[in-house]
N, C-alpha and C positions, 0 to 999 in steps of 0.2 A: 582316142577315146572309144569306147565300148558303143558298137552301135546303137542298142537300144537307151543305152543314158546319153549318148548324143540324141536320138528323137526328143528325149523327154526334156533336155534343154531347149530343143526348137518349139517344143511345145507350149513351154512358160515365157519364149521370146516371143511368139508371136502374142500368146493369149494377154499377154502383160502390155504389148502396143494395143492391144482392141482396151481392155480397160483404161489404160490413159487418156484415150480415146474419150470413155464415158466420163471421166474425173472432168474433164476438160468440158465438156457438154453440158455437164451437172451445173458444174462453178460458173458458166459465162450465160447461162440462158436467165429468161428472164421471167417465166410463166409461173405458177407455185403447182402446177403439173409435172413438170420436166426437174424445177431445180429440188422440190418439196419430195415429191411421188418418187421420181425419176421414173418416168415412163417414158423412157428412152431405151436403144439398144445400138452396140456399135459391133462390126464385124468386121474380119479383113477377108481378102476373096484373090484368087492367084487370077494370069491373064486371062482365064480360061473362062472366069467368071464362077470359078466352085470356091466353096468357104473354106479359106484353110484353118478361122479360127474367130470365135467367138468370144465376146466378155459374158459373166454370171450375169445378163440383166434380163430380159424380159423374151420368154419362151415363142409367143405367138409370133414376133417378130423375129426374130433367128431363124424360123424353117420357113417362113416366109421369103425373108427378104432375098436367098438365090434369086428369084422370080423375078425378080427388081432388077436385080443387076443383070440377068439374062437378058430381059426386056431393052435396057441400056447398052450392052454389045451390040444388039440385031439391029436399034436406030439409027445408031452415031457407028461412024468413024474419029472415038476421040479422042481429044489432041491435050498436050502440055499444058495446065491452070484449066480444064473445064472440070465443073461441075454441073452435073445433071440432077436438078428435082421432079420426083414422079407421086402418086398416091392413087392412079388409077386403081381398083378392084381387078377391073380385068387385064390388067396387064400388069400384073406380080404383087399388084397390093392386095388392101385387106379391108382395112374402111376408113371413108376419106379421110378422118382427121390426123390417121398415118403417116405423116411426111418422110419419104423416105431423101437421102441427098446421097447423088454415087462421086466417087473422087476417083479418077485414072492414076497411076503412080507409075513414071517414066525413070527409071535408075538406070538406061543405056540410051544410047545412039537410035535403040528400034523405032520404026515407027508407032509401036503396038506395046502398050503398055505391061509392064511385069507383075502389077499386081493392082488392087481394087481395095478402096476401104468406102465403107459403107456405114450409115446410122438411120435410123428410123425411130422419129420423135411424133409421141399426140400430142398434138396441138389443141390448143382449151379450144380453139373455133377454128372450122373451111368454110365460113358460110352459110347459106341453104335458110328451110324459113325456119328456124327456133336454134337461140342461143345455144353453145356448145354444138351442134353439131351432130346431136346425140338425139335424137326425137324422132318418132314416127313419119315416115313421107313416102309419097307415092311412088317413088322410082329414086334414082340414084343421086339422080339433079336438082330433089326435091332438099336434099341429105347435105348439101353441100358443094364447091366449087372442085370437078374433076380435073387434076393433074395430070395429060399424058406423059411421056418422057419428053424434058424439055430441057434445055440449058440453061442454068440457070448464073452461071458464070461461062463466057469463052475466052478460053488465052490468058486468064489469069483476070480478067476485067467483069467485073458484073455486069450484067445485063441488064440495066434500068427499065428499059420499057416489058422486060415479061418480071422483074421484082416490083415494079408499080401496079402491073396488071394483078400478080397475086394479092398487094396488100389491099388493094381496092376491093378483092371481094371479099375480105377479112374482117368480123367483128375488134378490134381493140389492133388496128394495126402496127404500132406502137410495139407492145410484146410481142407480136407475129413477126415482125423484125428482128426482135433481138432475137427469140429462139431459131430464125431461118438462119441469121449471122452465126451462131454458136454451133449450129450444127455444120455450116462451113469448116469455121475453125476447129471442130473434131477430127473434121478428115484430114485436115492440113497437120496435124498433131499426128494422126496414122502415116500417115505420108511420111514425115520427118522421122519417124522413129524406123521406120520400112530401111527407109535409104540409110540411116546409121549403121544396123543390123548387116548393110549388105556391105558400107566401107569395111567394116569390121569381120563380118565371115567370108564375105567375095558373094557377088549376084547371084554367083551358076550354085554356088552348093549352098545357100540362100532359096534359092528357085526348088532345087531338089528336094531340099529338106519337106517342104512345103508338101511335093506331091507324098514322100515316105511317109507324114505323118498321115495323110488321106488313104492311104493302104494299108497302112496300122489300124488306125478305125477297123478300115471295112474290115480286117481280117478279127479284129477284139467281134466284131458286132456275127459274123457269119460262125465265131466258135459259140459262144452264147445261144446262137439263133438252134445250133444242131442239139443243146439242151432240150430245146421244146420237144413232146412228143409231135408222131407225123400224125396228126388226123386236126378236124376241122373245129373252129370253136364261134357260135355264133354268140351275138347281144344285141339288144335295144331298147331304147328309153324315147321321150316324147320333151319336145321344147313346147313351153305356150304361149300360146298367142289369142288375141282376143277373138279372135275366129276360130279356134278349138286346137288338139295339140296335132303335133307334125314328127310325125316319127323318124330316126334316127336311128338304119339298121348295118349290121357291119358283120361280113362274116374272115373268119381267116384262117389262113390255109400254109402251112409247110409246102415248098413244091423245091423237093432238092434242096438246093443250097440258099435256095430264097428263102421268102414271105408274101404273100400277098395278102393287103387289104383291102375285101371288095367292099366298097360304100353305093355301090348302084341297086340295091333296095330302097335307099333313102324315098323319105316322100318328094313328091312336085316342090319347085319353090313356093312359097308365099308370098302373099301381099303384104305379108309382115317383114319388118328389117331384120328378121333373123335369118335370109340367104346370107351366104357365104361363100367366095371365088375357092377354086378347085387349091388354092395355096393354102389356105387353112386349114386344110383336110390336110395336107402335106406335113403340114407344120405340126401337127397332132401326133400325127405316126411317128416324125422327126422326135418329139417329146420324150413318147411314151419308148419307144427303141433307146434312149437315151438313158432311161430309168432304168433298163435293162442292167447299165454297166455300172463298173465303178465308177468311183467318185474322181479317179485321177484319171482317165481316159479323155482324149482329146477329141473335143468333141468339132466335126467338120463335115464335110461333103458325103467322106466315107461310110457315115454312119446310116445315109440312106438309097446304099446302093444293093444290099440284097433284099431290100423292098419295091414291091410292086404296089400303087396304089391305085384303085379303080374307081372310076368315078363316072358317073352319068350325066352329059352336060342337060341343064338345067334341071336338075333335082338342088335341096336346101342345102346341099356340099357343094355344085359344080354348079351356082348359079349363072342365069347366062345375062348379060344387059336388056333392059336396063335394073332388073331387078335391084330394089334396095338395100344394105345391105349392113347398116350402122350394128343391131347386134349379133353379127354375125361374126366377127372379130372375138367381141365380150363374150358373148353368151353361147353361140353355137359350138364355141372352141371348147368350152368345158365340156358341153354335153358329148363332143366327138371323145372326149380325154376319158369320162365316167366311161361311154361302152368300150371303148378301148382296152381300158384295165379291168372290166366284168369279164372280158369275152378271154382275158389271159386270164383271170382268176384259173379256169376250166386247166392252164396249159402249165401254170407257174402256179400251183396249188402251194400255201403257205408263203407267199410272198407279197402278194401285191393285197391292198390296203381298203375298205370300204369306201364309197363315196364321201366327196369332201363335197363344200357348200353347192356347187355346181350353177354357181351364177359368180359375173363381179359386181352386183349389184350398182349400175350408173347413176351416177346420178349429177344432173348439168344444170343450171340457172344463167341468166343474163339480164340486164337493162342497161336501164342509165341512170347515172347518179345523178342526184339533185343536182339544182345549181349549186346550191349554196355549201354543199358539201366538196363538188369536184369541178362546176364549171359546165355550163351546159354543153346536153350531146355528149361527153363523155362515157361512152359504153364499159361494160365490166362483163365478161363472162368467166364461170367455173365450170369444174368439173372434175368428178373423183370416183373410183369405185373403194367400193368398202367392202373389209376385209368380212371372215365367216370362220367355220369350223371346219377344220381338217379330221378328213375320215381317222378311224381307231385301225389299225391293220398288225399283224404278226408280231412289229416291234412296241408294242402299248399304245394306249389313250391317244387319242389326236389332241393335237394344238389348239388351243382356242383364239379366235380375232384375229386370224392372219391370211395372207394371200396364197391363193391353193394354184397347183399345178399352171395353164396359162398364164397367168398375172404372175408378177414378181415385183411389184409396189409395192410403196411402205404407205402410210396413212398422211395425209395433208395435216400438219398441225395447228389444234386448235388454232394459235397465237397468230399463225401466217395467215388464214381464214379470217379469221376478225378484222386483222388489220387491214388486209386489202381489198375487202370487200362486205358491201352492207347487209352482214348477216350474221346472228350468235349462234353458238353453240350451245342449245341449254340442255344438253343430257348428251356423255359417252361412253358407253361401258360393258362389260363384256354380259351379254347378254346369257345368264347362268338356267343349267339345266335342258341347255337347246341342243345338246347332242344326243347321238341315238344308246339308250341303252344295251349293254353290253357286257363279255370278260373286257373286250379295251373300248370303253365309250367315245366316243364320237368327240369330236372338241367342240366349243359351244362357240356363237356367231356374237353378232354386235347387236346393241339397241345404238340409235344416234335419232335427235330430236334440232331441227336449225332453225329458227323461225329468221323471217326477211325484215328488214328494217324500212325497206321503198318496193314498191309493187316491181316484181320481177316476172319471167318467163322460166317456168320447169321443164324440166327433159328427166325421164325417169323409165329403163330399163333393166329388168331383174327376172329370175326365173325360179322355179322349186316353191313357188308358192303355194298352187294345191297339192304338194305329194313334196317331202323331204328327201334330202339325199338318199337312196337306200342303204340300210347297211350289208354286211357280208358274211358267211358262214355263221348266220342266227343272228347277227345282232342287229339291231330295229334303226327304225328311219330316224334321223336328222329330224329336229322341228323343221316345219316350210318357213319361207321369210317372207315379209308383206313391206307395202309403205303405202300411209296414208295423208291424206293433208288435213290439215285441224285448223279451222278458220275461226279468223279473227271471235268472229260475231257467234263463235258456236259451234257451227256443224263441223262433221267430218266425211272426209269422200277417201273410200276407198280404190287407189288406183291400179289400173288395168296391166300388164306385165309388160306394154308397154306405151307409154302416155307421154303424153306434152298438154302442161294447163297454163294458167295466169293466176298466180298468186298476189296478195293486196297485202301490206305492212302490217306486221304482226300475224298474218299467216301462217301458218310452221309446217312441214314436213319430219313426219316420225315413221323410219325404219327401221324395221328386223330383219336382219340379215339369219341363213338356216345355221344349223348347227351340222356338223358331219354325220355320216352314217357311222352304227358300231358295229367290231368286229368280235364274232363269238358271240357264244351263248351266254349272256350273265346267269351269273351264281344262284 
C-alpha cells in the first residue's frame, strides 16, 4: 500500500475508535448535558501520553486534555483495569465541572502501557456553594469539589470508598453516577477497539503508525506555518467583570520554523472566575493552528510542536491556585480564540473571519422539588450554554444561533428541559438583526425566556455585553447580549456578567445572546 494512503487509513482507524468512543458516552450517560448537549470529548493518546487522535467533539477539551494525561503518567505507575479520574485546574484541567477519566491499554506482556484513551465530560454539578457549579466564588473551593489524579477503578475493581467519597460531594448523585459509569464504559469501548486494530494490523506497525501520523501533522502544520509572512502581529480585547475589564494581550512572532505565542502581557488574575490554568491558553493555539489546515488533516500531538506558547504564571491565562476559575474554560477560551484570529487577520489577510458571539453564555439553576411532585430532598440541577452568531468572514454571512469556535454543543431541547426539570420554556428564537453590519453580516444570536415553576438557585456567566463581537475589514460590531430576571411580582434586575441569585415561582430569566461581527464594507 502507498504510504501516504496507508497513513490516511491509520488515520480514520484511529479517529473512528475515538468517535465510538463518544456514541457510546452519548447513549449510556444519564445527565441532559452529556446525552442532550454532548458536552463530552473522547481522545486516544500513545504510551507516551501525546494525542494520536481525536473525535469532532468539543475543542476546549482536546488541547486540554494532553495535560491530564501528562498529569496521570508522572502519578501512577499504572496497571491493567485502572482508571484514573482527575478535574484539577492545575494539574491539566480546566474547570471543575470537567471530569476528565484516563484508561491505560495494555496489548503485550510490557509492564507499560501501549496506548491511553481518554474522555472528559461536564458534569451538570462538583459541588461548591450554588447549583451547577457555574457561579461566582472566592477561590477554587468555593467553585466546587477538586479532583487530584486519583484512581478511580484498580485492577479492574472500583474503588468504592473514593466513588462514595466523589458522589457525596455531588448535587443529584444518582446521575453523577451514571455519567461517571459511561464515561468508564467509553474508555473500555476505546480500549476494545485499540486491541482489535492491533489483532488485525500487528501492535509494532499499530505503534508506528501512530507516531507517522504525529509527524505528518507537524510536517502539514510547519509547511502552512512558512506561508505566514516573518514579522510580528499583535491583538487585544478585554473580558468583563463586575470589577471593570481585564485585558487580554497576545503578540506573535515567526522565529524559523516555529511560532510563538506570547500571552505574558495579559493582565493580573482576578477575583473574578474568568482565570484560567496555562492549558486553556494551549488548547486555543491548538484550535486556531488547527483552522489553519484542512478539513482532512489529522489532527494530534503534531499539530502543536512548531508552537511555542508563553505564558506568565499568575496572569488571567496562567492562573496560579487558588484562583477561581469556573468562566475561564467558557468564556476566557473565546476571548483567547477572538485575539487570536485578529492578530492572524494582520498575517493571513483574506482568510480568517470577524468575531463571532465571543461568550457561551451559561447559564445553571438547581433546587429541590416539591414533595409532592418528586419526594422530598430530591435535588435537580441544570445547565447549558447557548448558542450566538457566528462572525461574516471572506466565505459569506455567518451562521446564525450556533455554537462558535470553543464550544461544539448543540442546544438542550425544549422537550428534555420541561420534562425533567421544573421549568418552561416560554420564548426560543433566533434573535434577528443582532449581527454586525456588513458585505457578509455577522449571523444573529438567540432570545430564550425560562420562567421556574418552584423557587430555584441561578448561576449565570456571559460576556460581550457592553461592546459586541467586533467586526473585520469595515464591517461593524455584533449586538452585545444581556440577561436579566423579570419577577414574579413585576420588577426586573439586570444581571452582572457574572451572577448567582434566588429566583421564586414564576420568576423568569430572559437572554440575549450577541450576534457576530461583520466582515467588509456594506454596500
Amino acid at each position: 500500500m502507498d504510504g501516504a494512503l496507508e497513513l490516511q487509513v491509520f488515520h480514520h482507524l484511529f479517529a473512528s475508535a475515538a468517535e465510538e468512543m463518544g456514541a457510546a458516552l452519548m447513549r449510556s450517560s444519564f445527565s441532559p448535558n452529556i446525552q442532550e448537549r454532548r458536552d463530552f470529548s473522547c481522545a486516544l493518546f500513545d504510551g507516551e501520553g501525546r494525542m494520536l487522535s481525536q473525535a469532532a467533539h468539543i475543542p476546549i477539551h482536546l488541547g486540554s486534555i494532553p495535560l491530564c494525561v501528562r498529569a496521570v503518567l508522572q502519578r501512577f505507575t499504572l496497571e491493567r483495569g485502572d482508571v484514573v479520574v482527575l478535574n484539577d485546574p492545575y494539574r491539566g484541567g480546566t474547570h471543575l465541572p470537567d471530569v476528565t477519566l484516563v484508561t491505560p491499554v495494555f496489548l503485550s506482556r510490557s509492564a507499560r502501557p501501549q496506548f491511553l484513551c481518554a474522555n472528559r465530560a461536564h458534569h451538570a454539578d462538583i459541588g461548591g456553594a450554588w447549583p451547577g457549579s457555574m457561579s461566582p466564588a472566592y477561590d477554587v473551593h468555593g467553585e466546587g469539589l477538586v479532583i487530584p489524579p486519583t484512581r478511580l477503578m484498580r485492577r479492574g475493581e472500583l474503588v468504592r470508598e473514593v466513588h462514595e467519597l466523589l458522589l457525596a460531594n455531588m448535587r443529584v448523585p444518582r446521575e453523577r453516577e451514571g455519567d461517571l459509569l459511561a464515561q468508564i464504559s467509553a474508555n473500555r469501548i476505546g480500549a476494545e477497539r485499540l486491541g482489535a486494530l492491533a489483532h488485525e494490523q500487528g501492535l509494532a506497525r499499530l505503534v508506528r503508525a501512530g507516531a507517522q501520523l504525529m509527524d505528518w501533522t507537524e510536517r502539514l502544520m510547519r509547511e502552512e506555518l512558512a506561508r505566514l509572512p516573518r514579522r510580528r502581529a499583535r491583538a487585544e480585547d478585554v473580558l468583563e467583570t463586575s470589577s471593570g475589564p481585564v485585558r487580554v494581550s497576545l503578540e506573535i512572532a515567526r522565529r524559523g520554523r516555529d511560532i510563538e505565542f506570547d500571552w505574558r502581557a495579559c493582565d493580573p488574575q482576578s477575583s473574578a472566575p474568568i482565570n484560567t490554568p496555562r492549558a486553556v491558553a494551549l488548547s486555543a493555539v491548538f484550535y486556531v493552528l488547527r483552522l489553519l489546515l484542512g478539513g482532512d488533516t489529522p489532527t494530534n500531538d503534531g499539530l502543536l510542536r512548531p508552537a511555542r506558547v508563553l505564558t506568565r504564571p499568575g496572569t488571567v491565562v496562567d492562573a496560579r491556585y487558588p484562583a477561581p476559575v469556573a468562566a475561564g474554560n467558557v468564556e476566557t477560551s473565546q476571548r483567547l480564540v477572538d485575539v487570536l484570529l485578529s492578530a492572524l487577520a494582520s498575517l493571513a489577510p483574506g482568510r480568517i473571519p470577524a468575531s463571532s458571539s465571543g461568550t457561551m453564555s451559561n447559564f445553571s439553576f438547581g433546587g429541590v422539588w416539591p414533595e409532592k411532585d418528586g419526594g422530598p430532598g430530591r435535588a435537580f440541577t441544570y445547565y447549558e450554554t447557548i448558542a450566538g452568531g457566528a462572525g461574516g468572514g471572506p466565505a459569506g454571512r455567518g451562521a446564525s444561533a450556533v455554537h462558535t469556535h470553543m464550544t461544539n454543543t448543540r442546544n438542550t431541547p425544549i422537550e428534555a428541559l420541561e420534562t425533567q426539570f421544573p421549568a418552561r420554556v416560554m420564548e426560543l428564537g433566533v434573535r434577528r438583526a443582532s449581527g454586525g453590519a456588513a458585505r457578509a453580516p455577522g449571523g444573529d444570536g438567540i432570545q430564550k425566556r425560562v420562567r421556574f415553576l418552584v423557587p430555584a438557585r441561578v448561576g449565570w456567566i456571559g460576556d460581550r455585553a457592553q461592546a459586541g463581537p467586533p467586526g473585520l475589514a469595515g464591517g461593524r460590531r455584533g449586538a452585545p447580549g444581556s440577561a436579566e430576571v423579570l419577577r414574579a411580582g413585576g420588577g426586573r434586575e439586570k444581571l452582572a456578567p457574572q451572577a448567582s441569585l434566588a429566583v421564586g415561582a414564576q420568576d423568569e430569566i430572559a437572554i440575549l445572546t450577541p450576534g457576530g461581527g461583520g466582515f467588509g464594507r456594506g454596500p
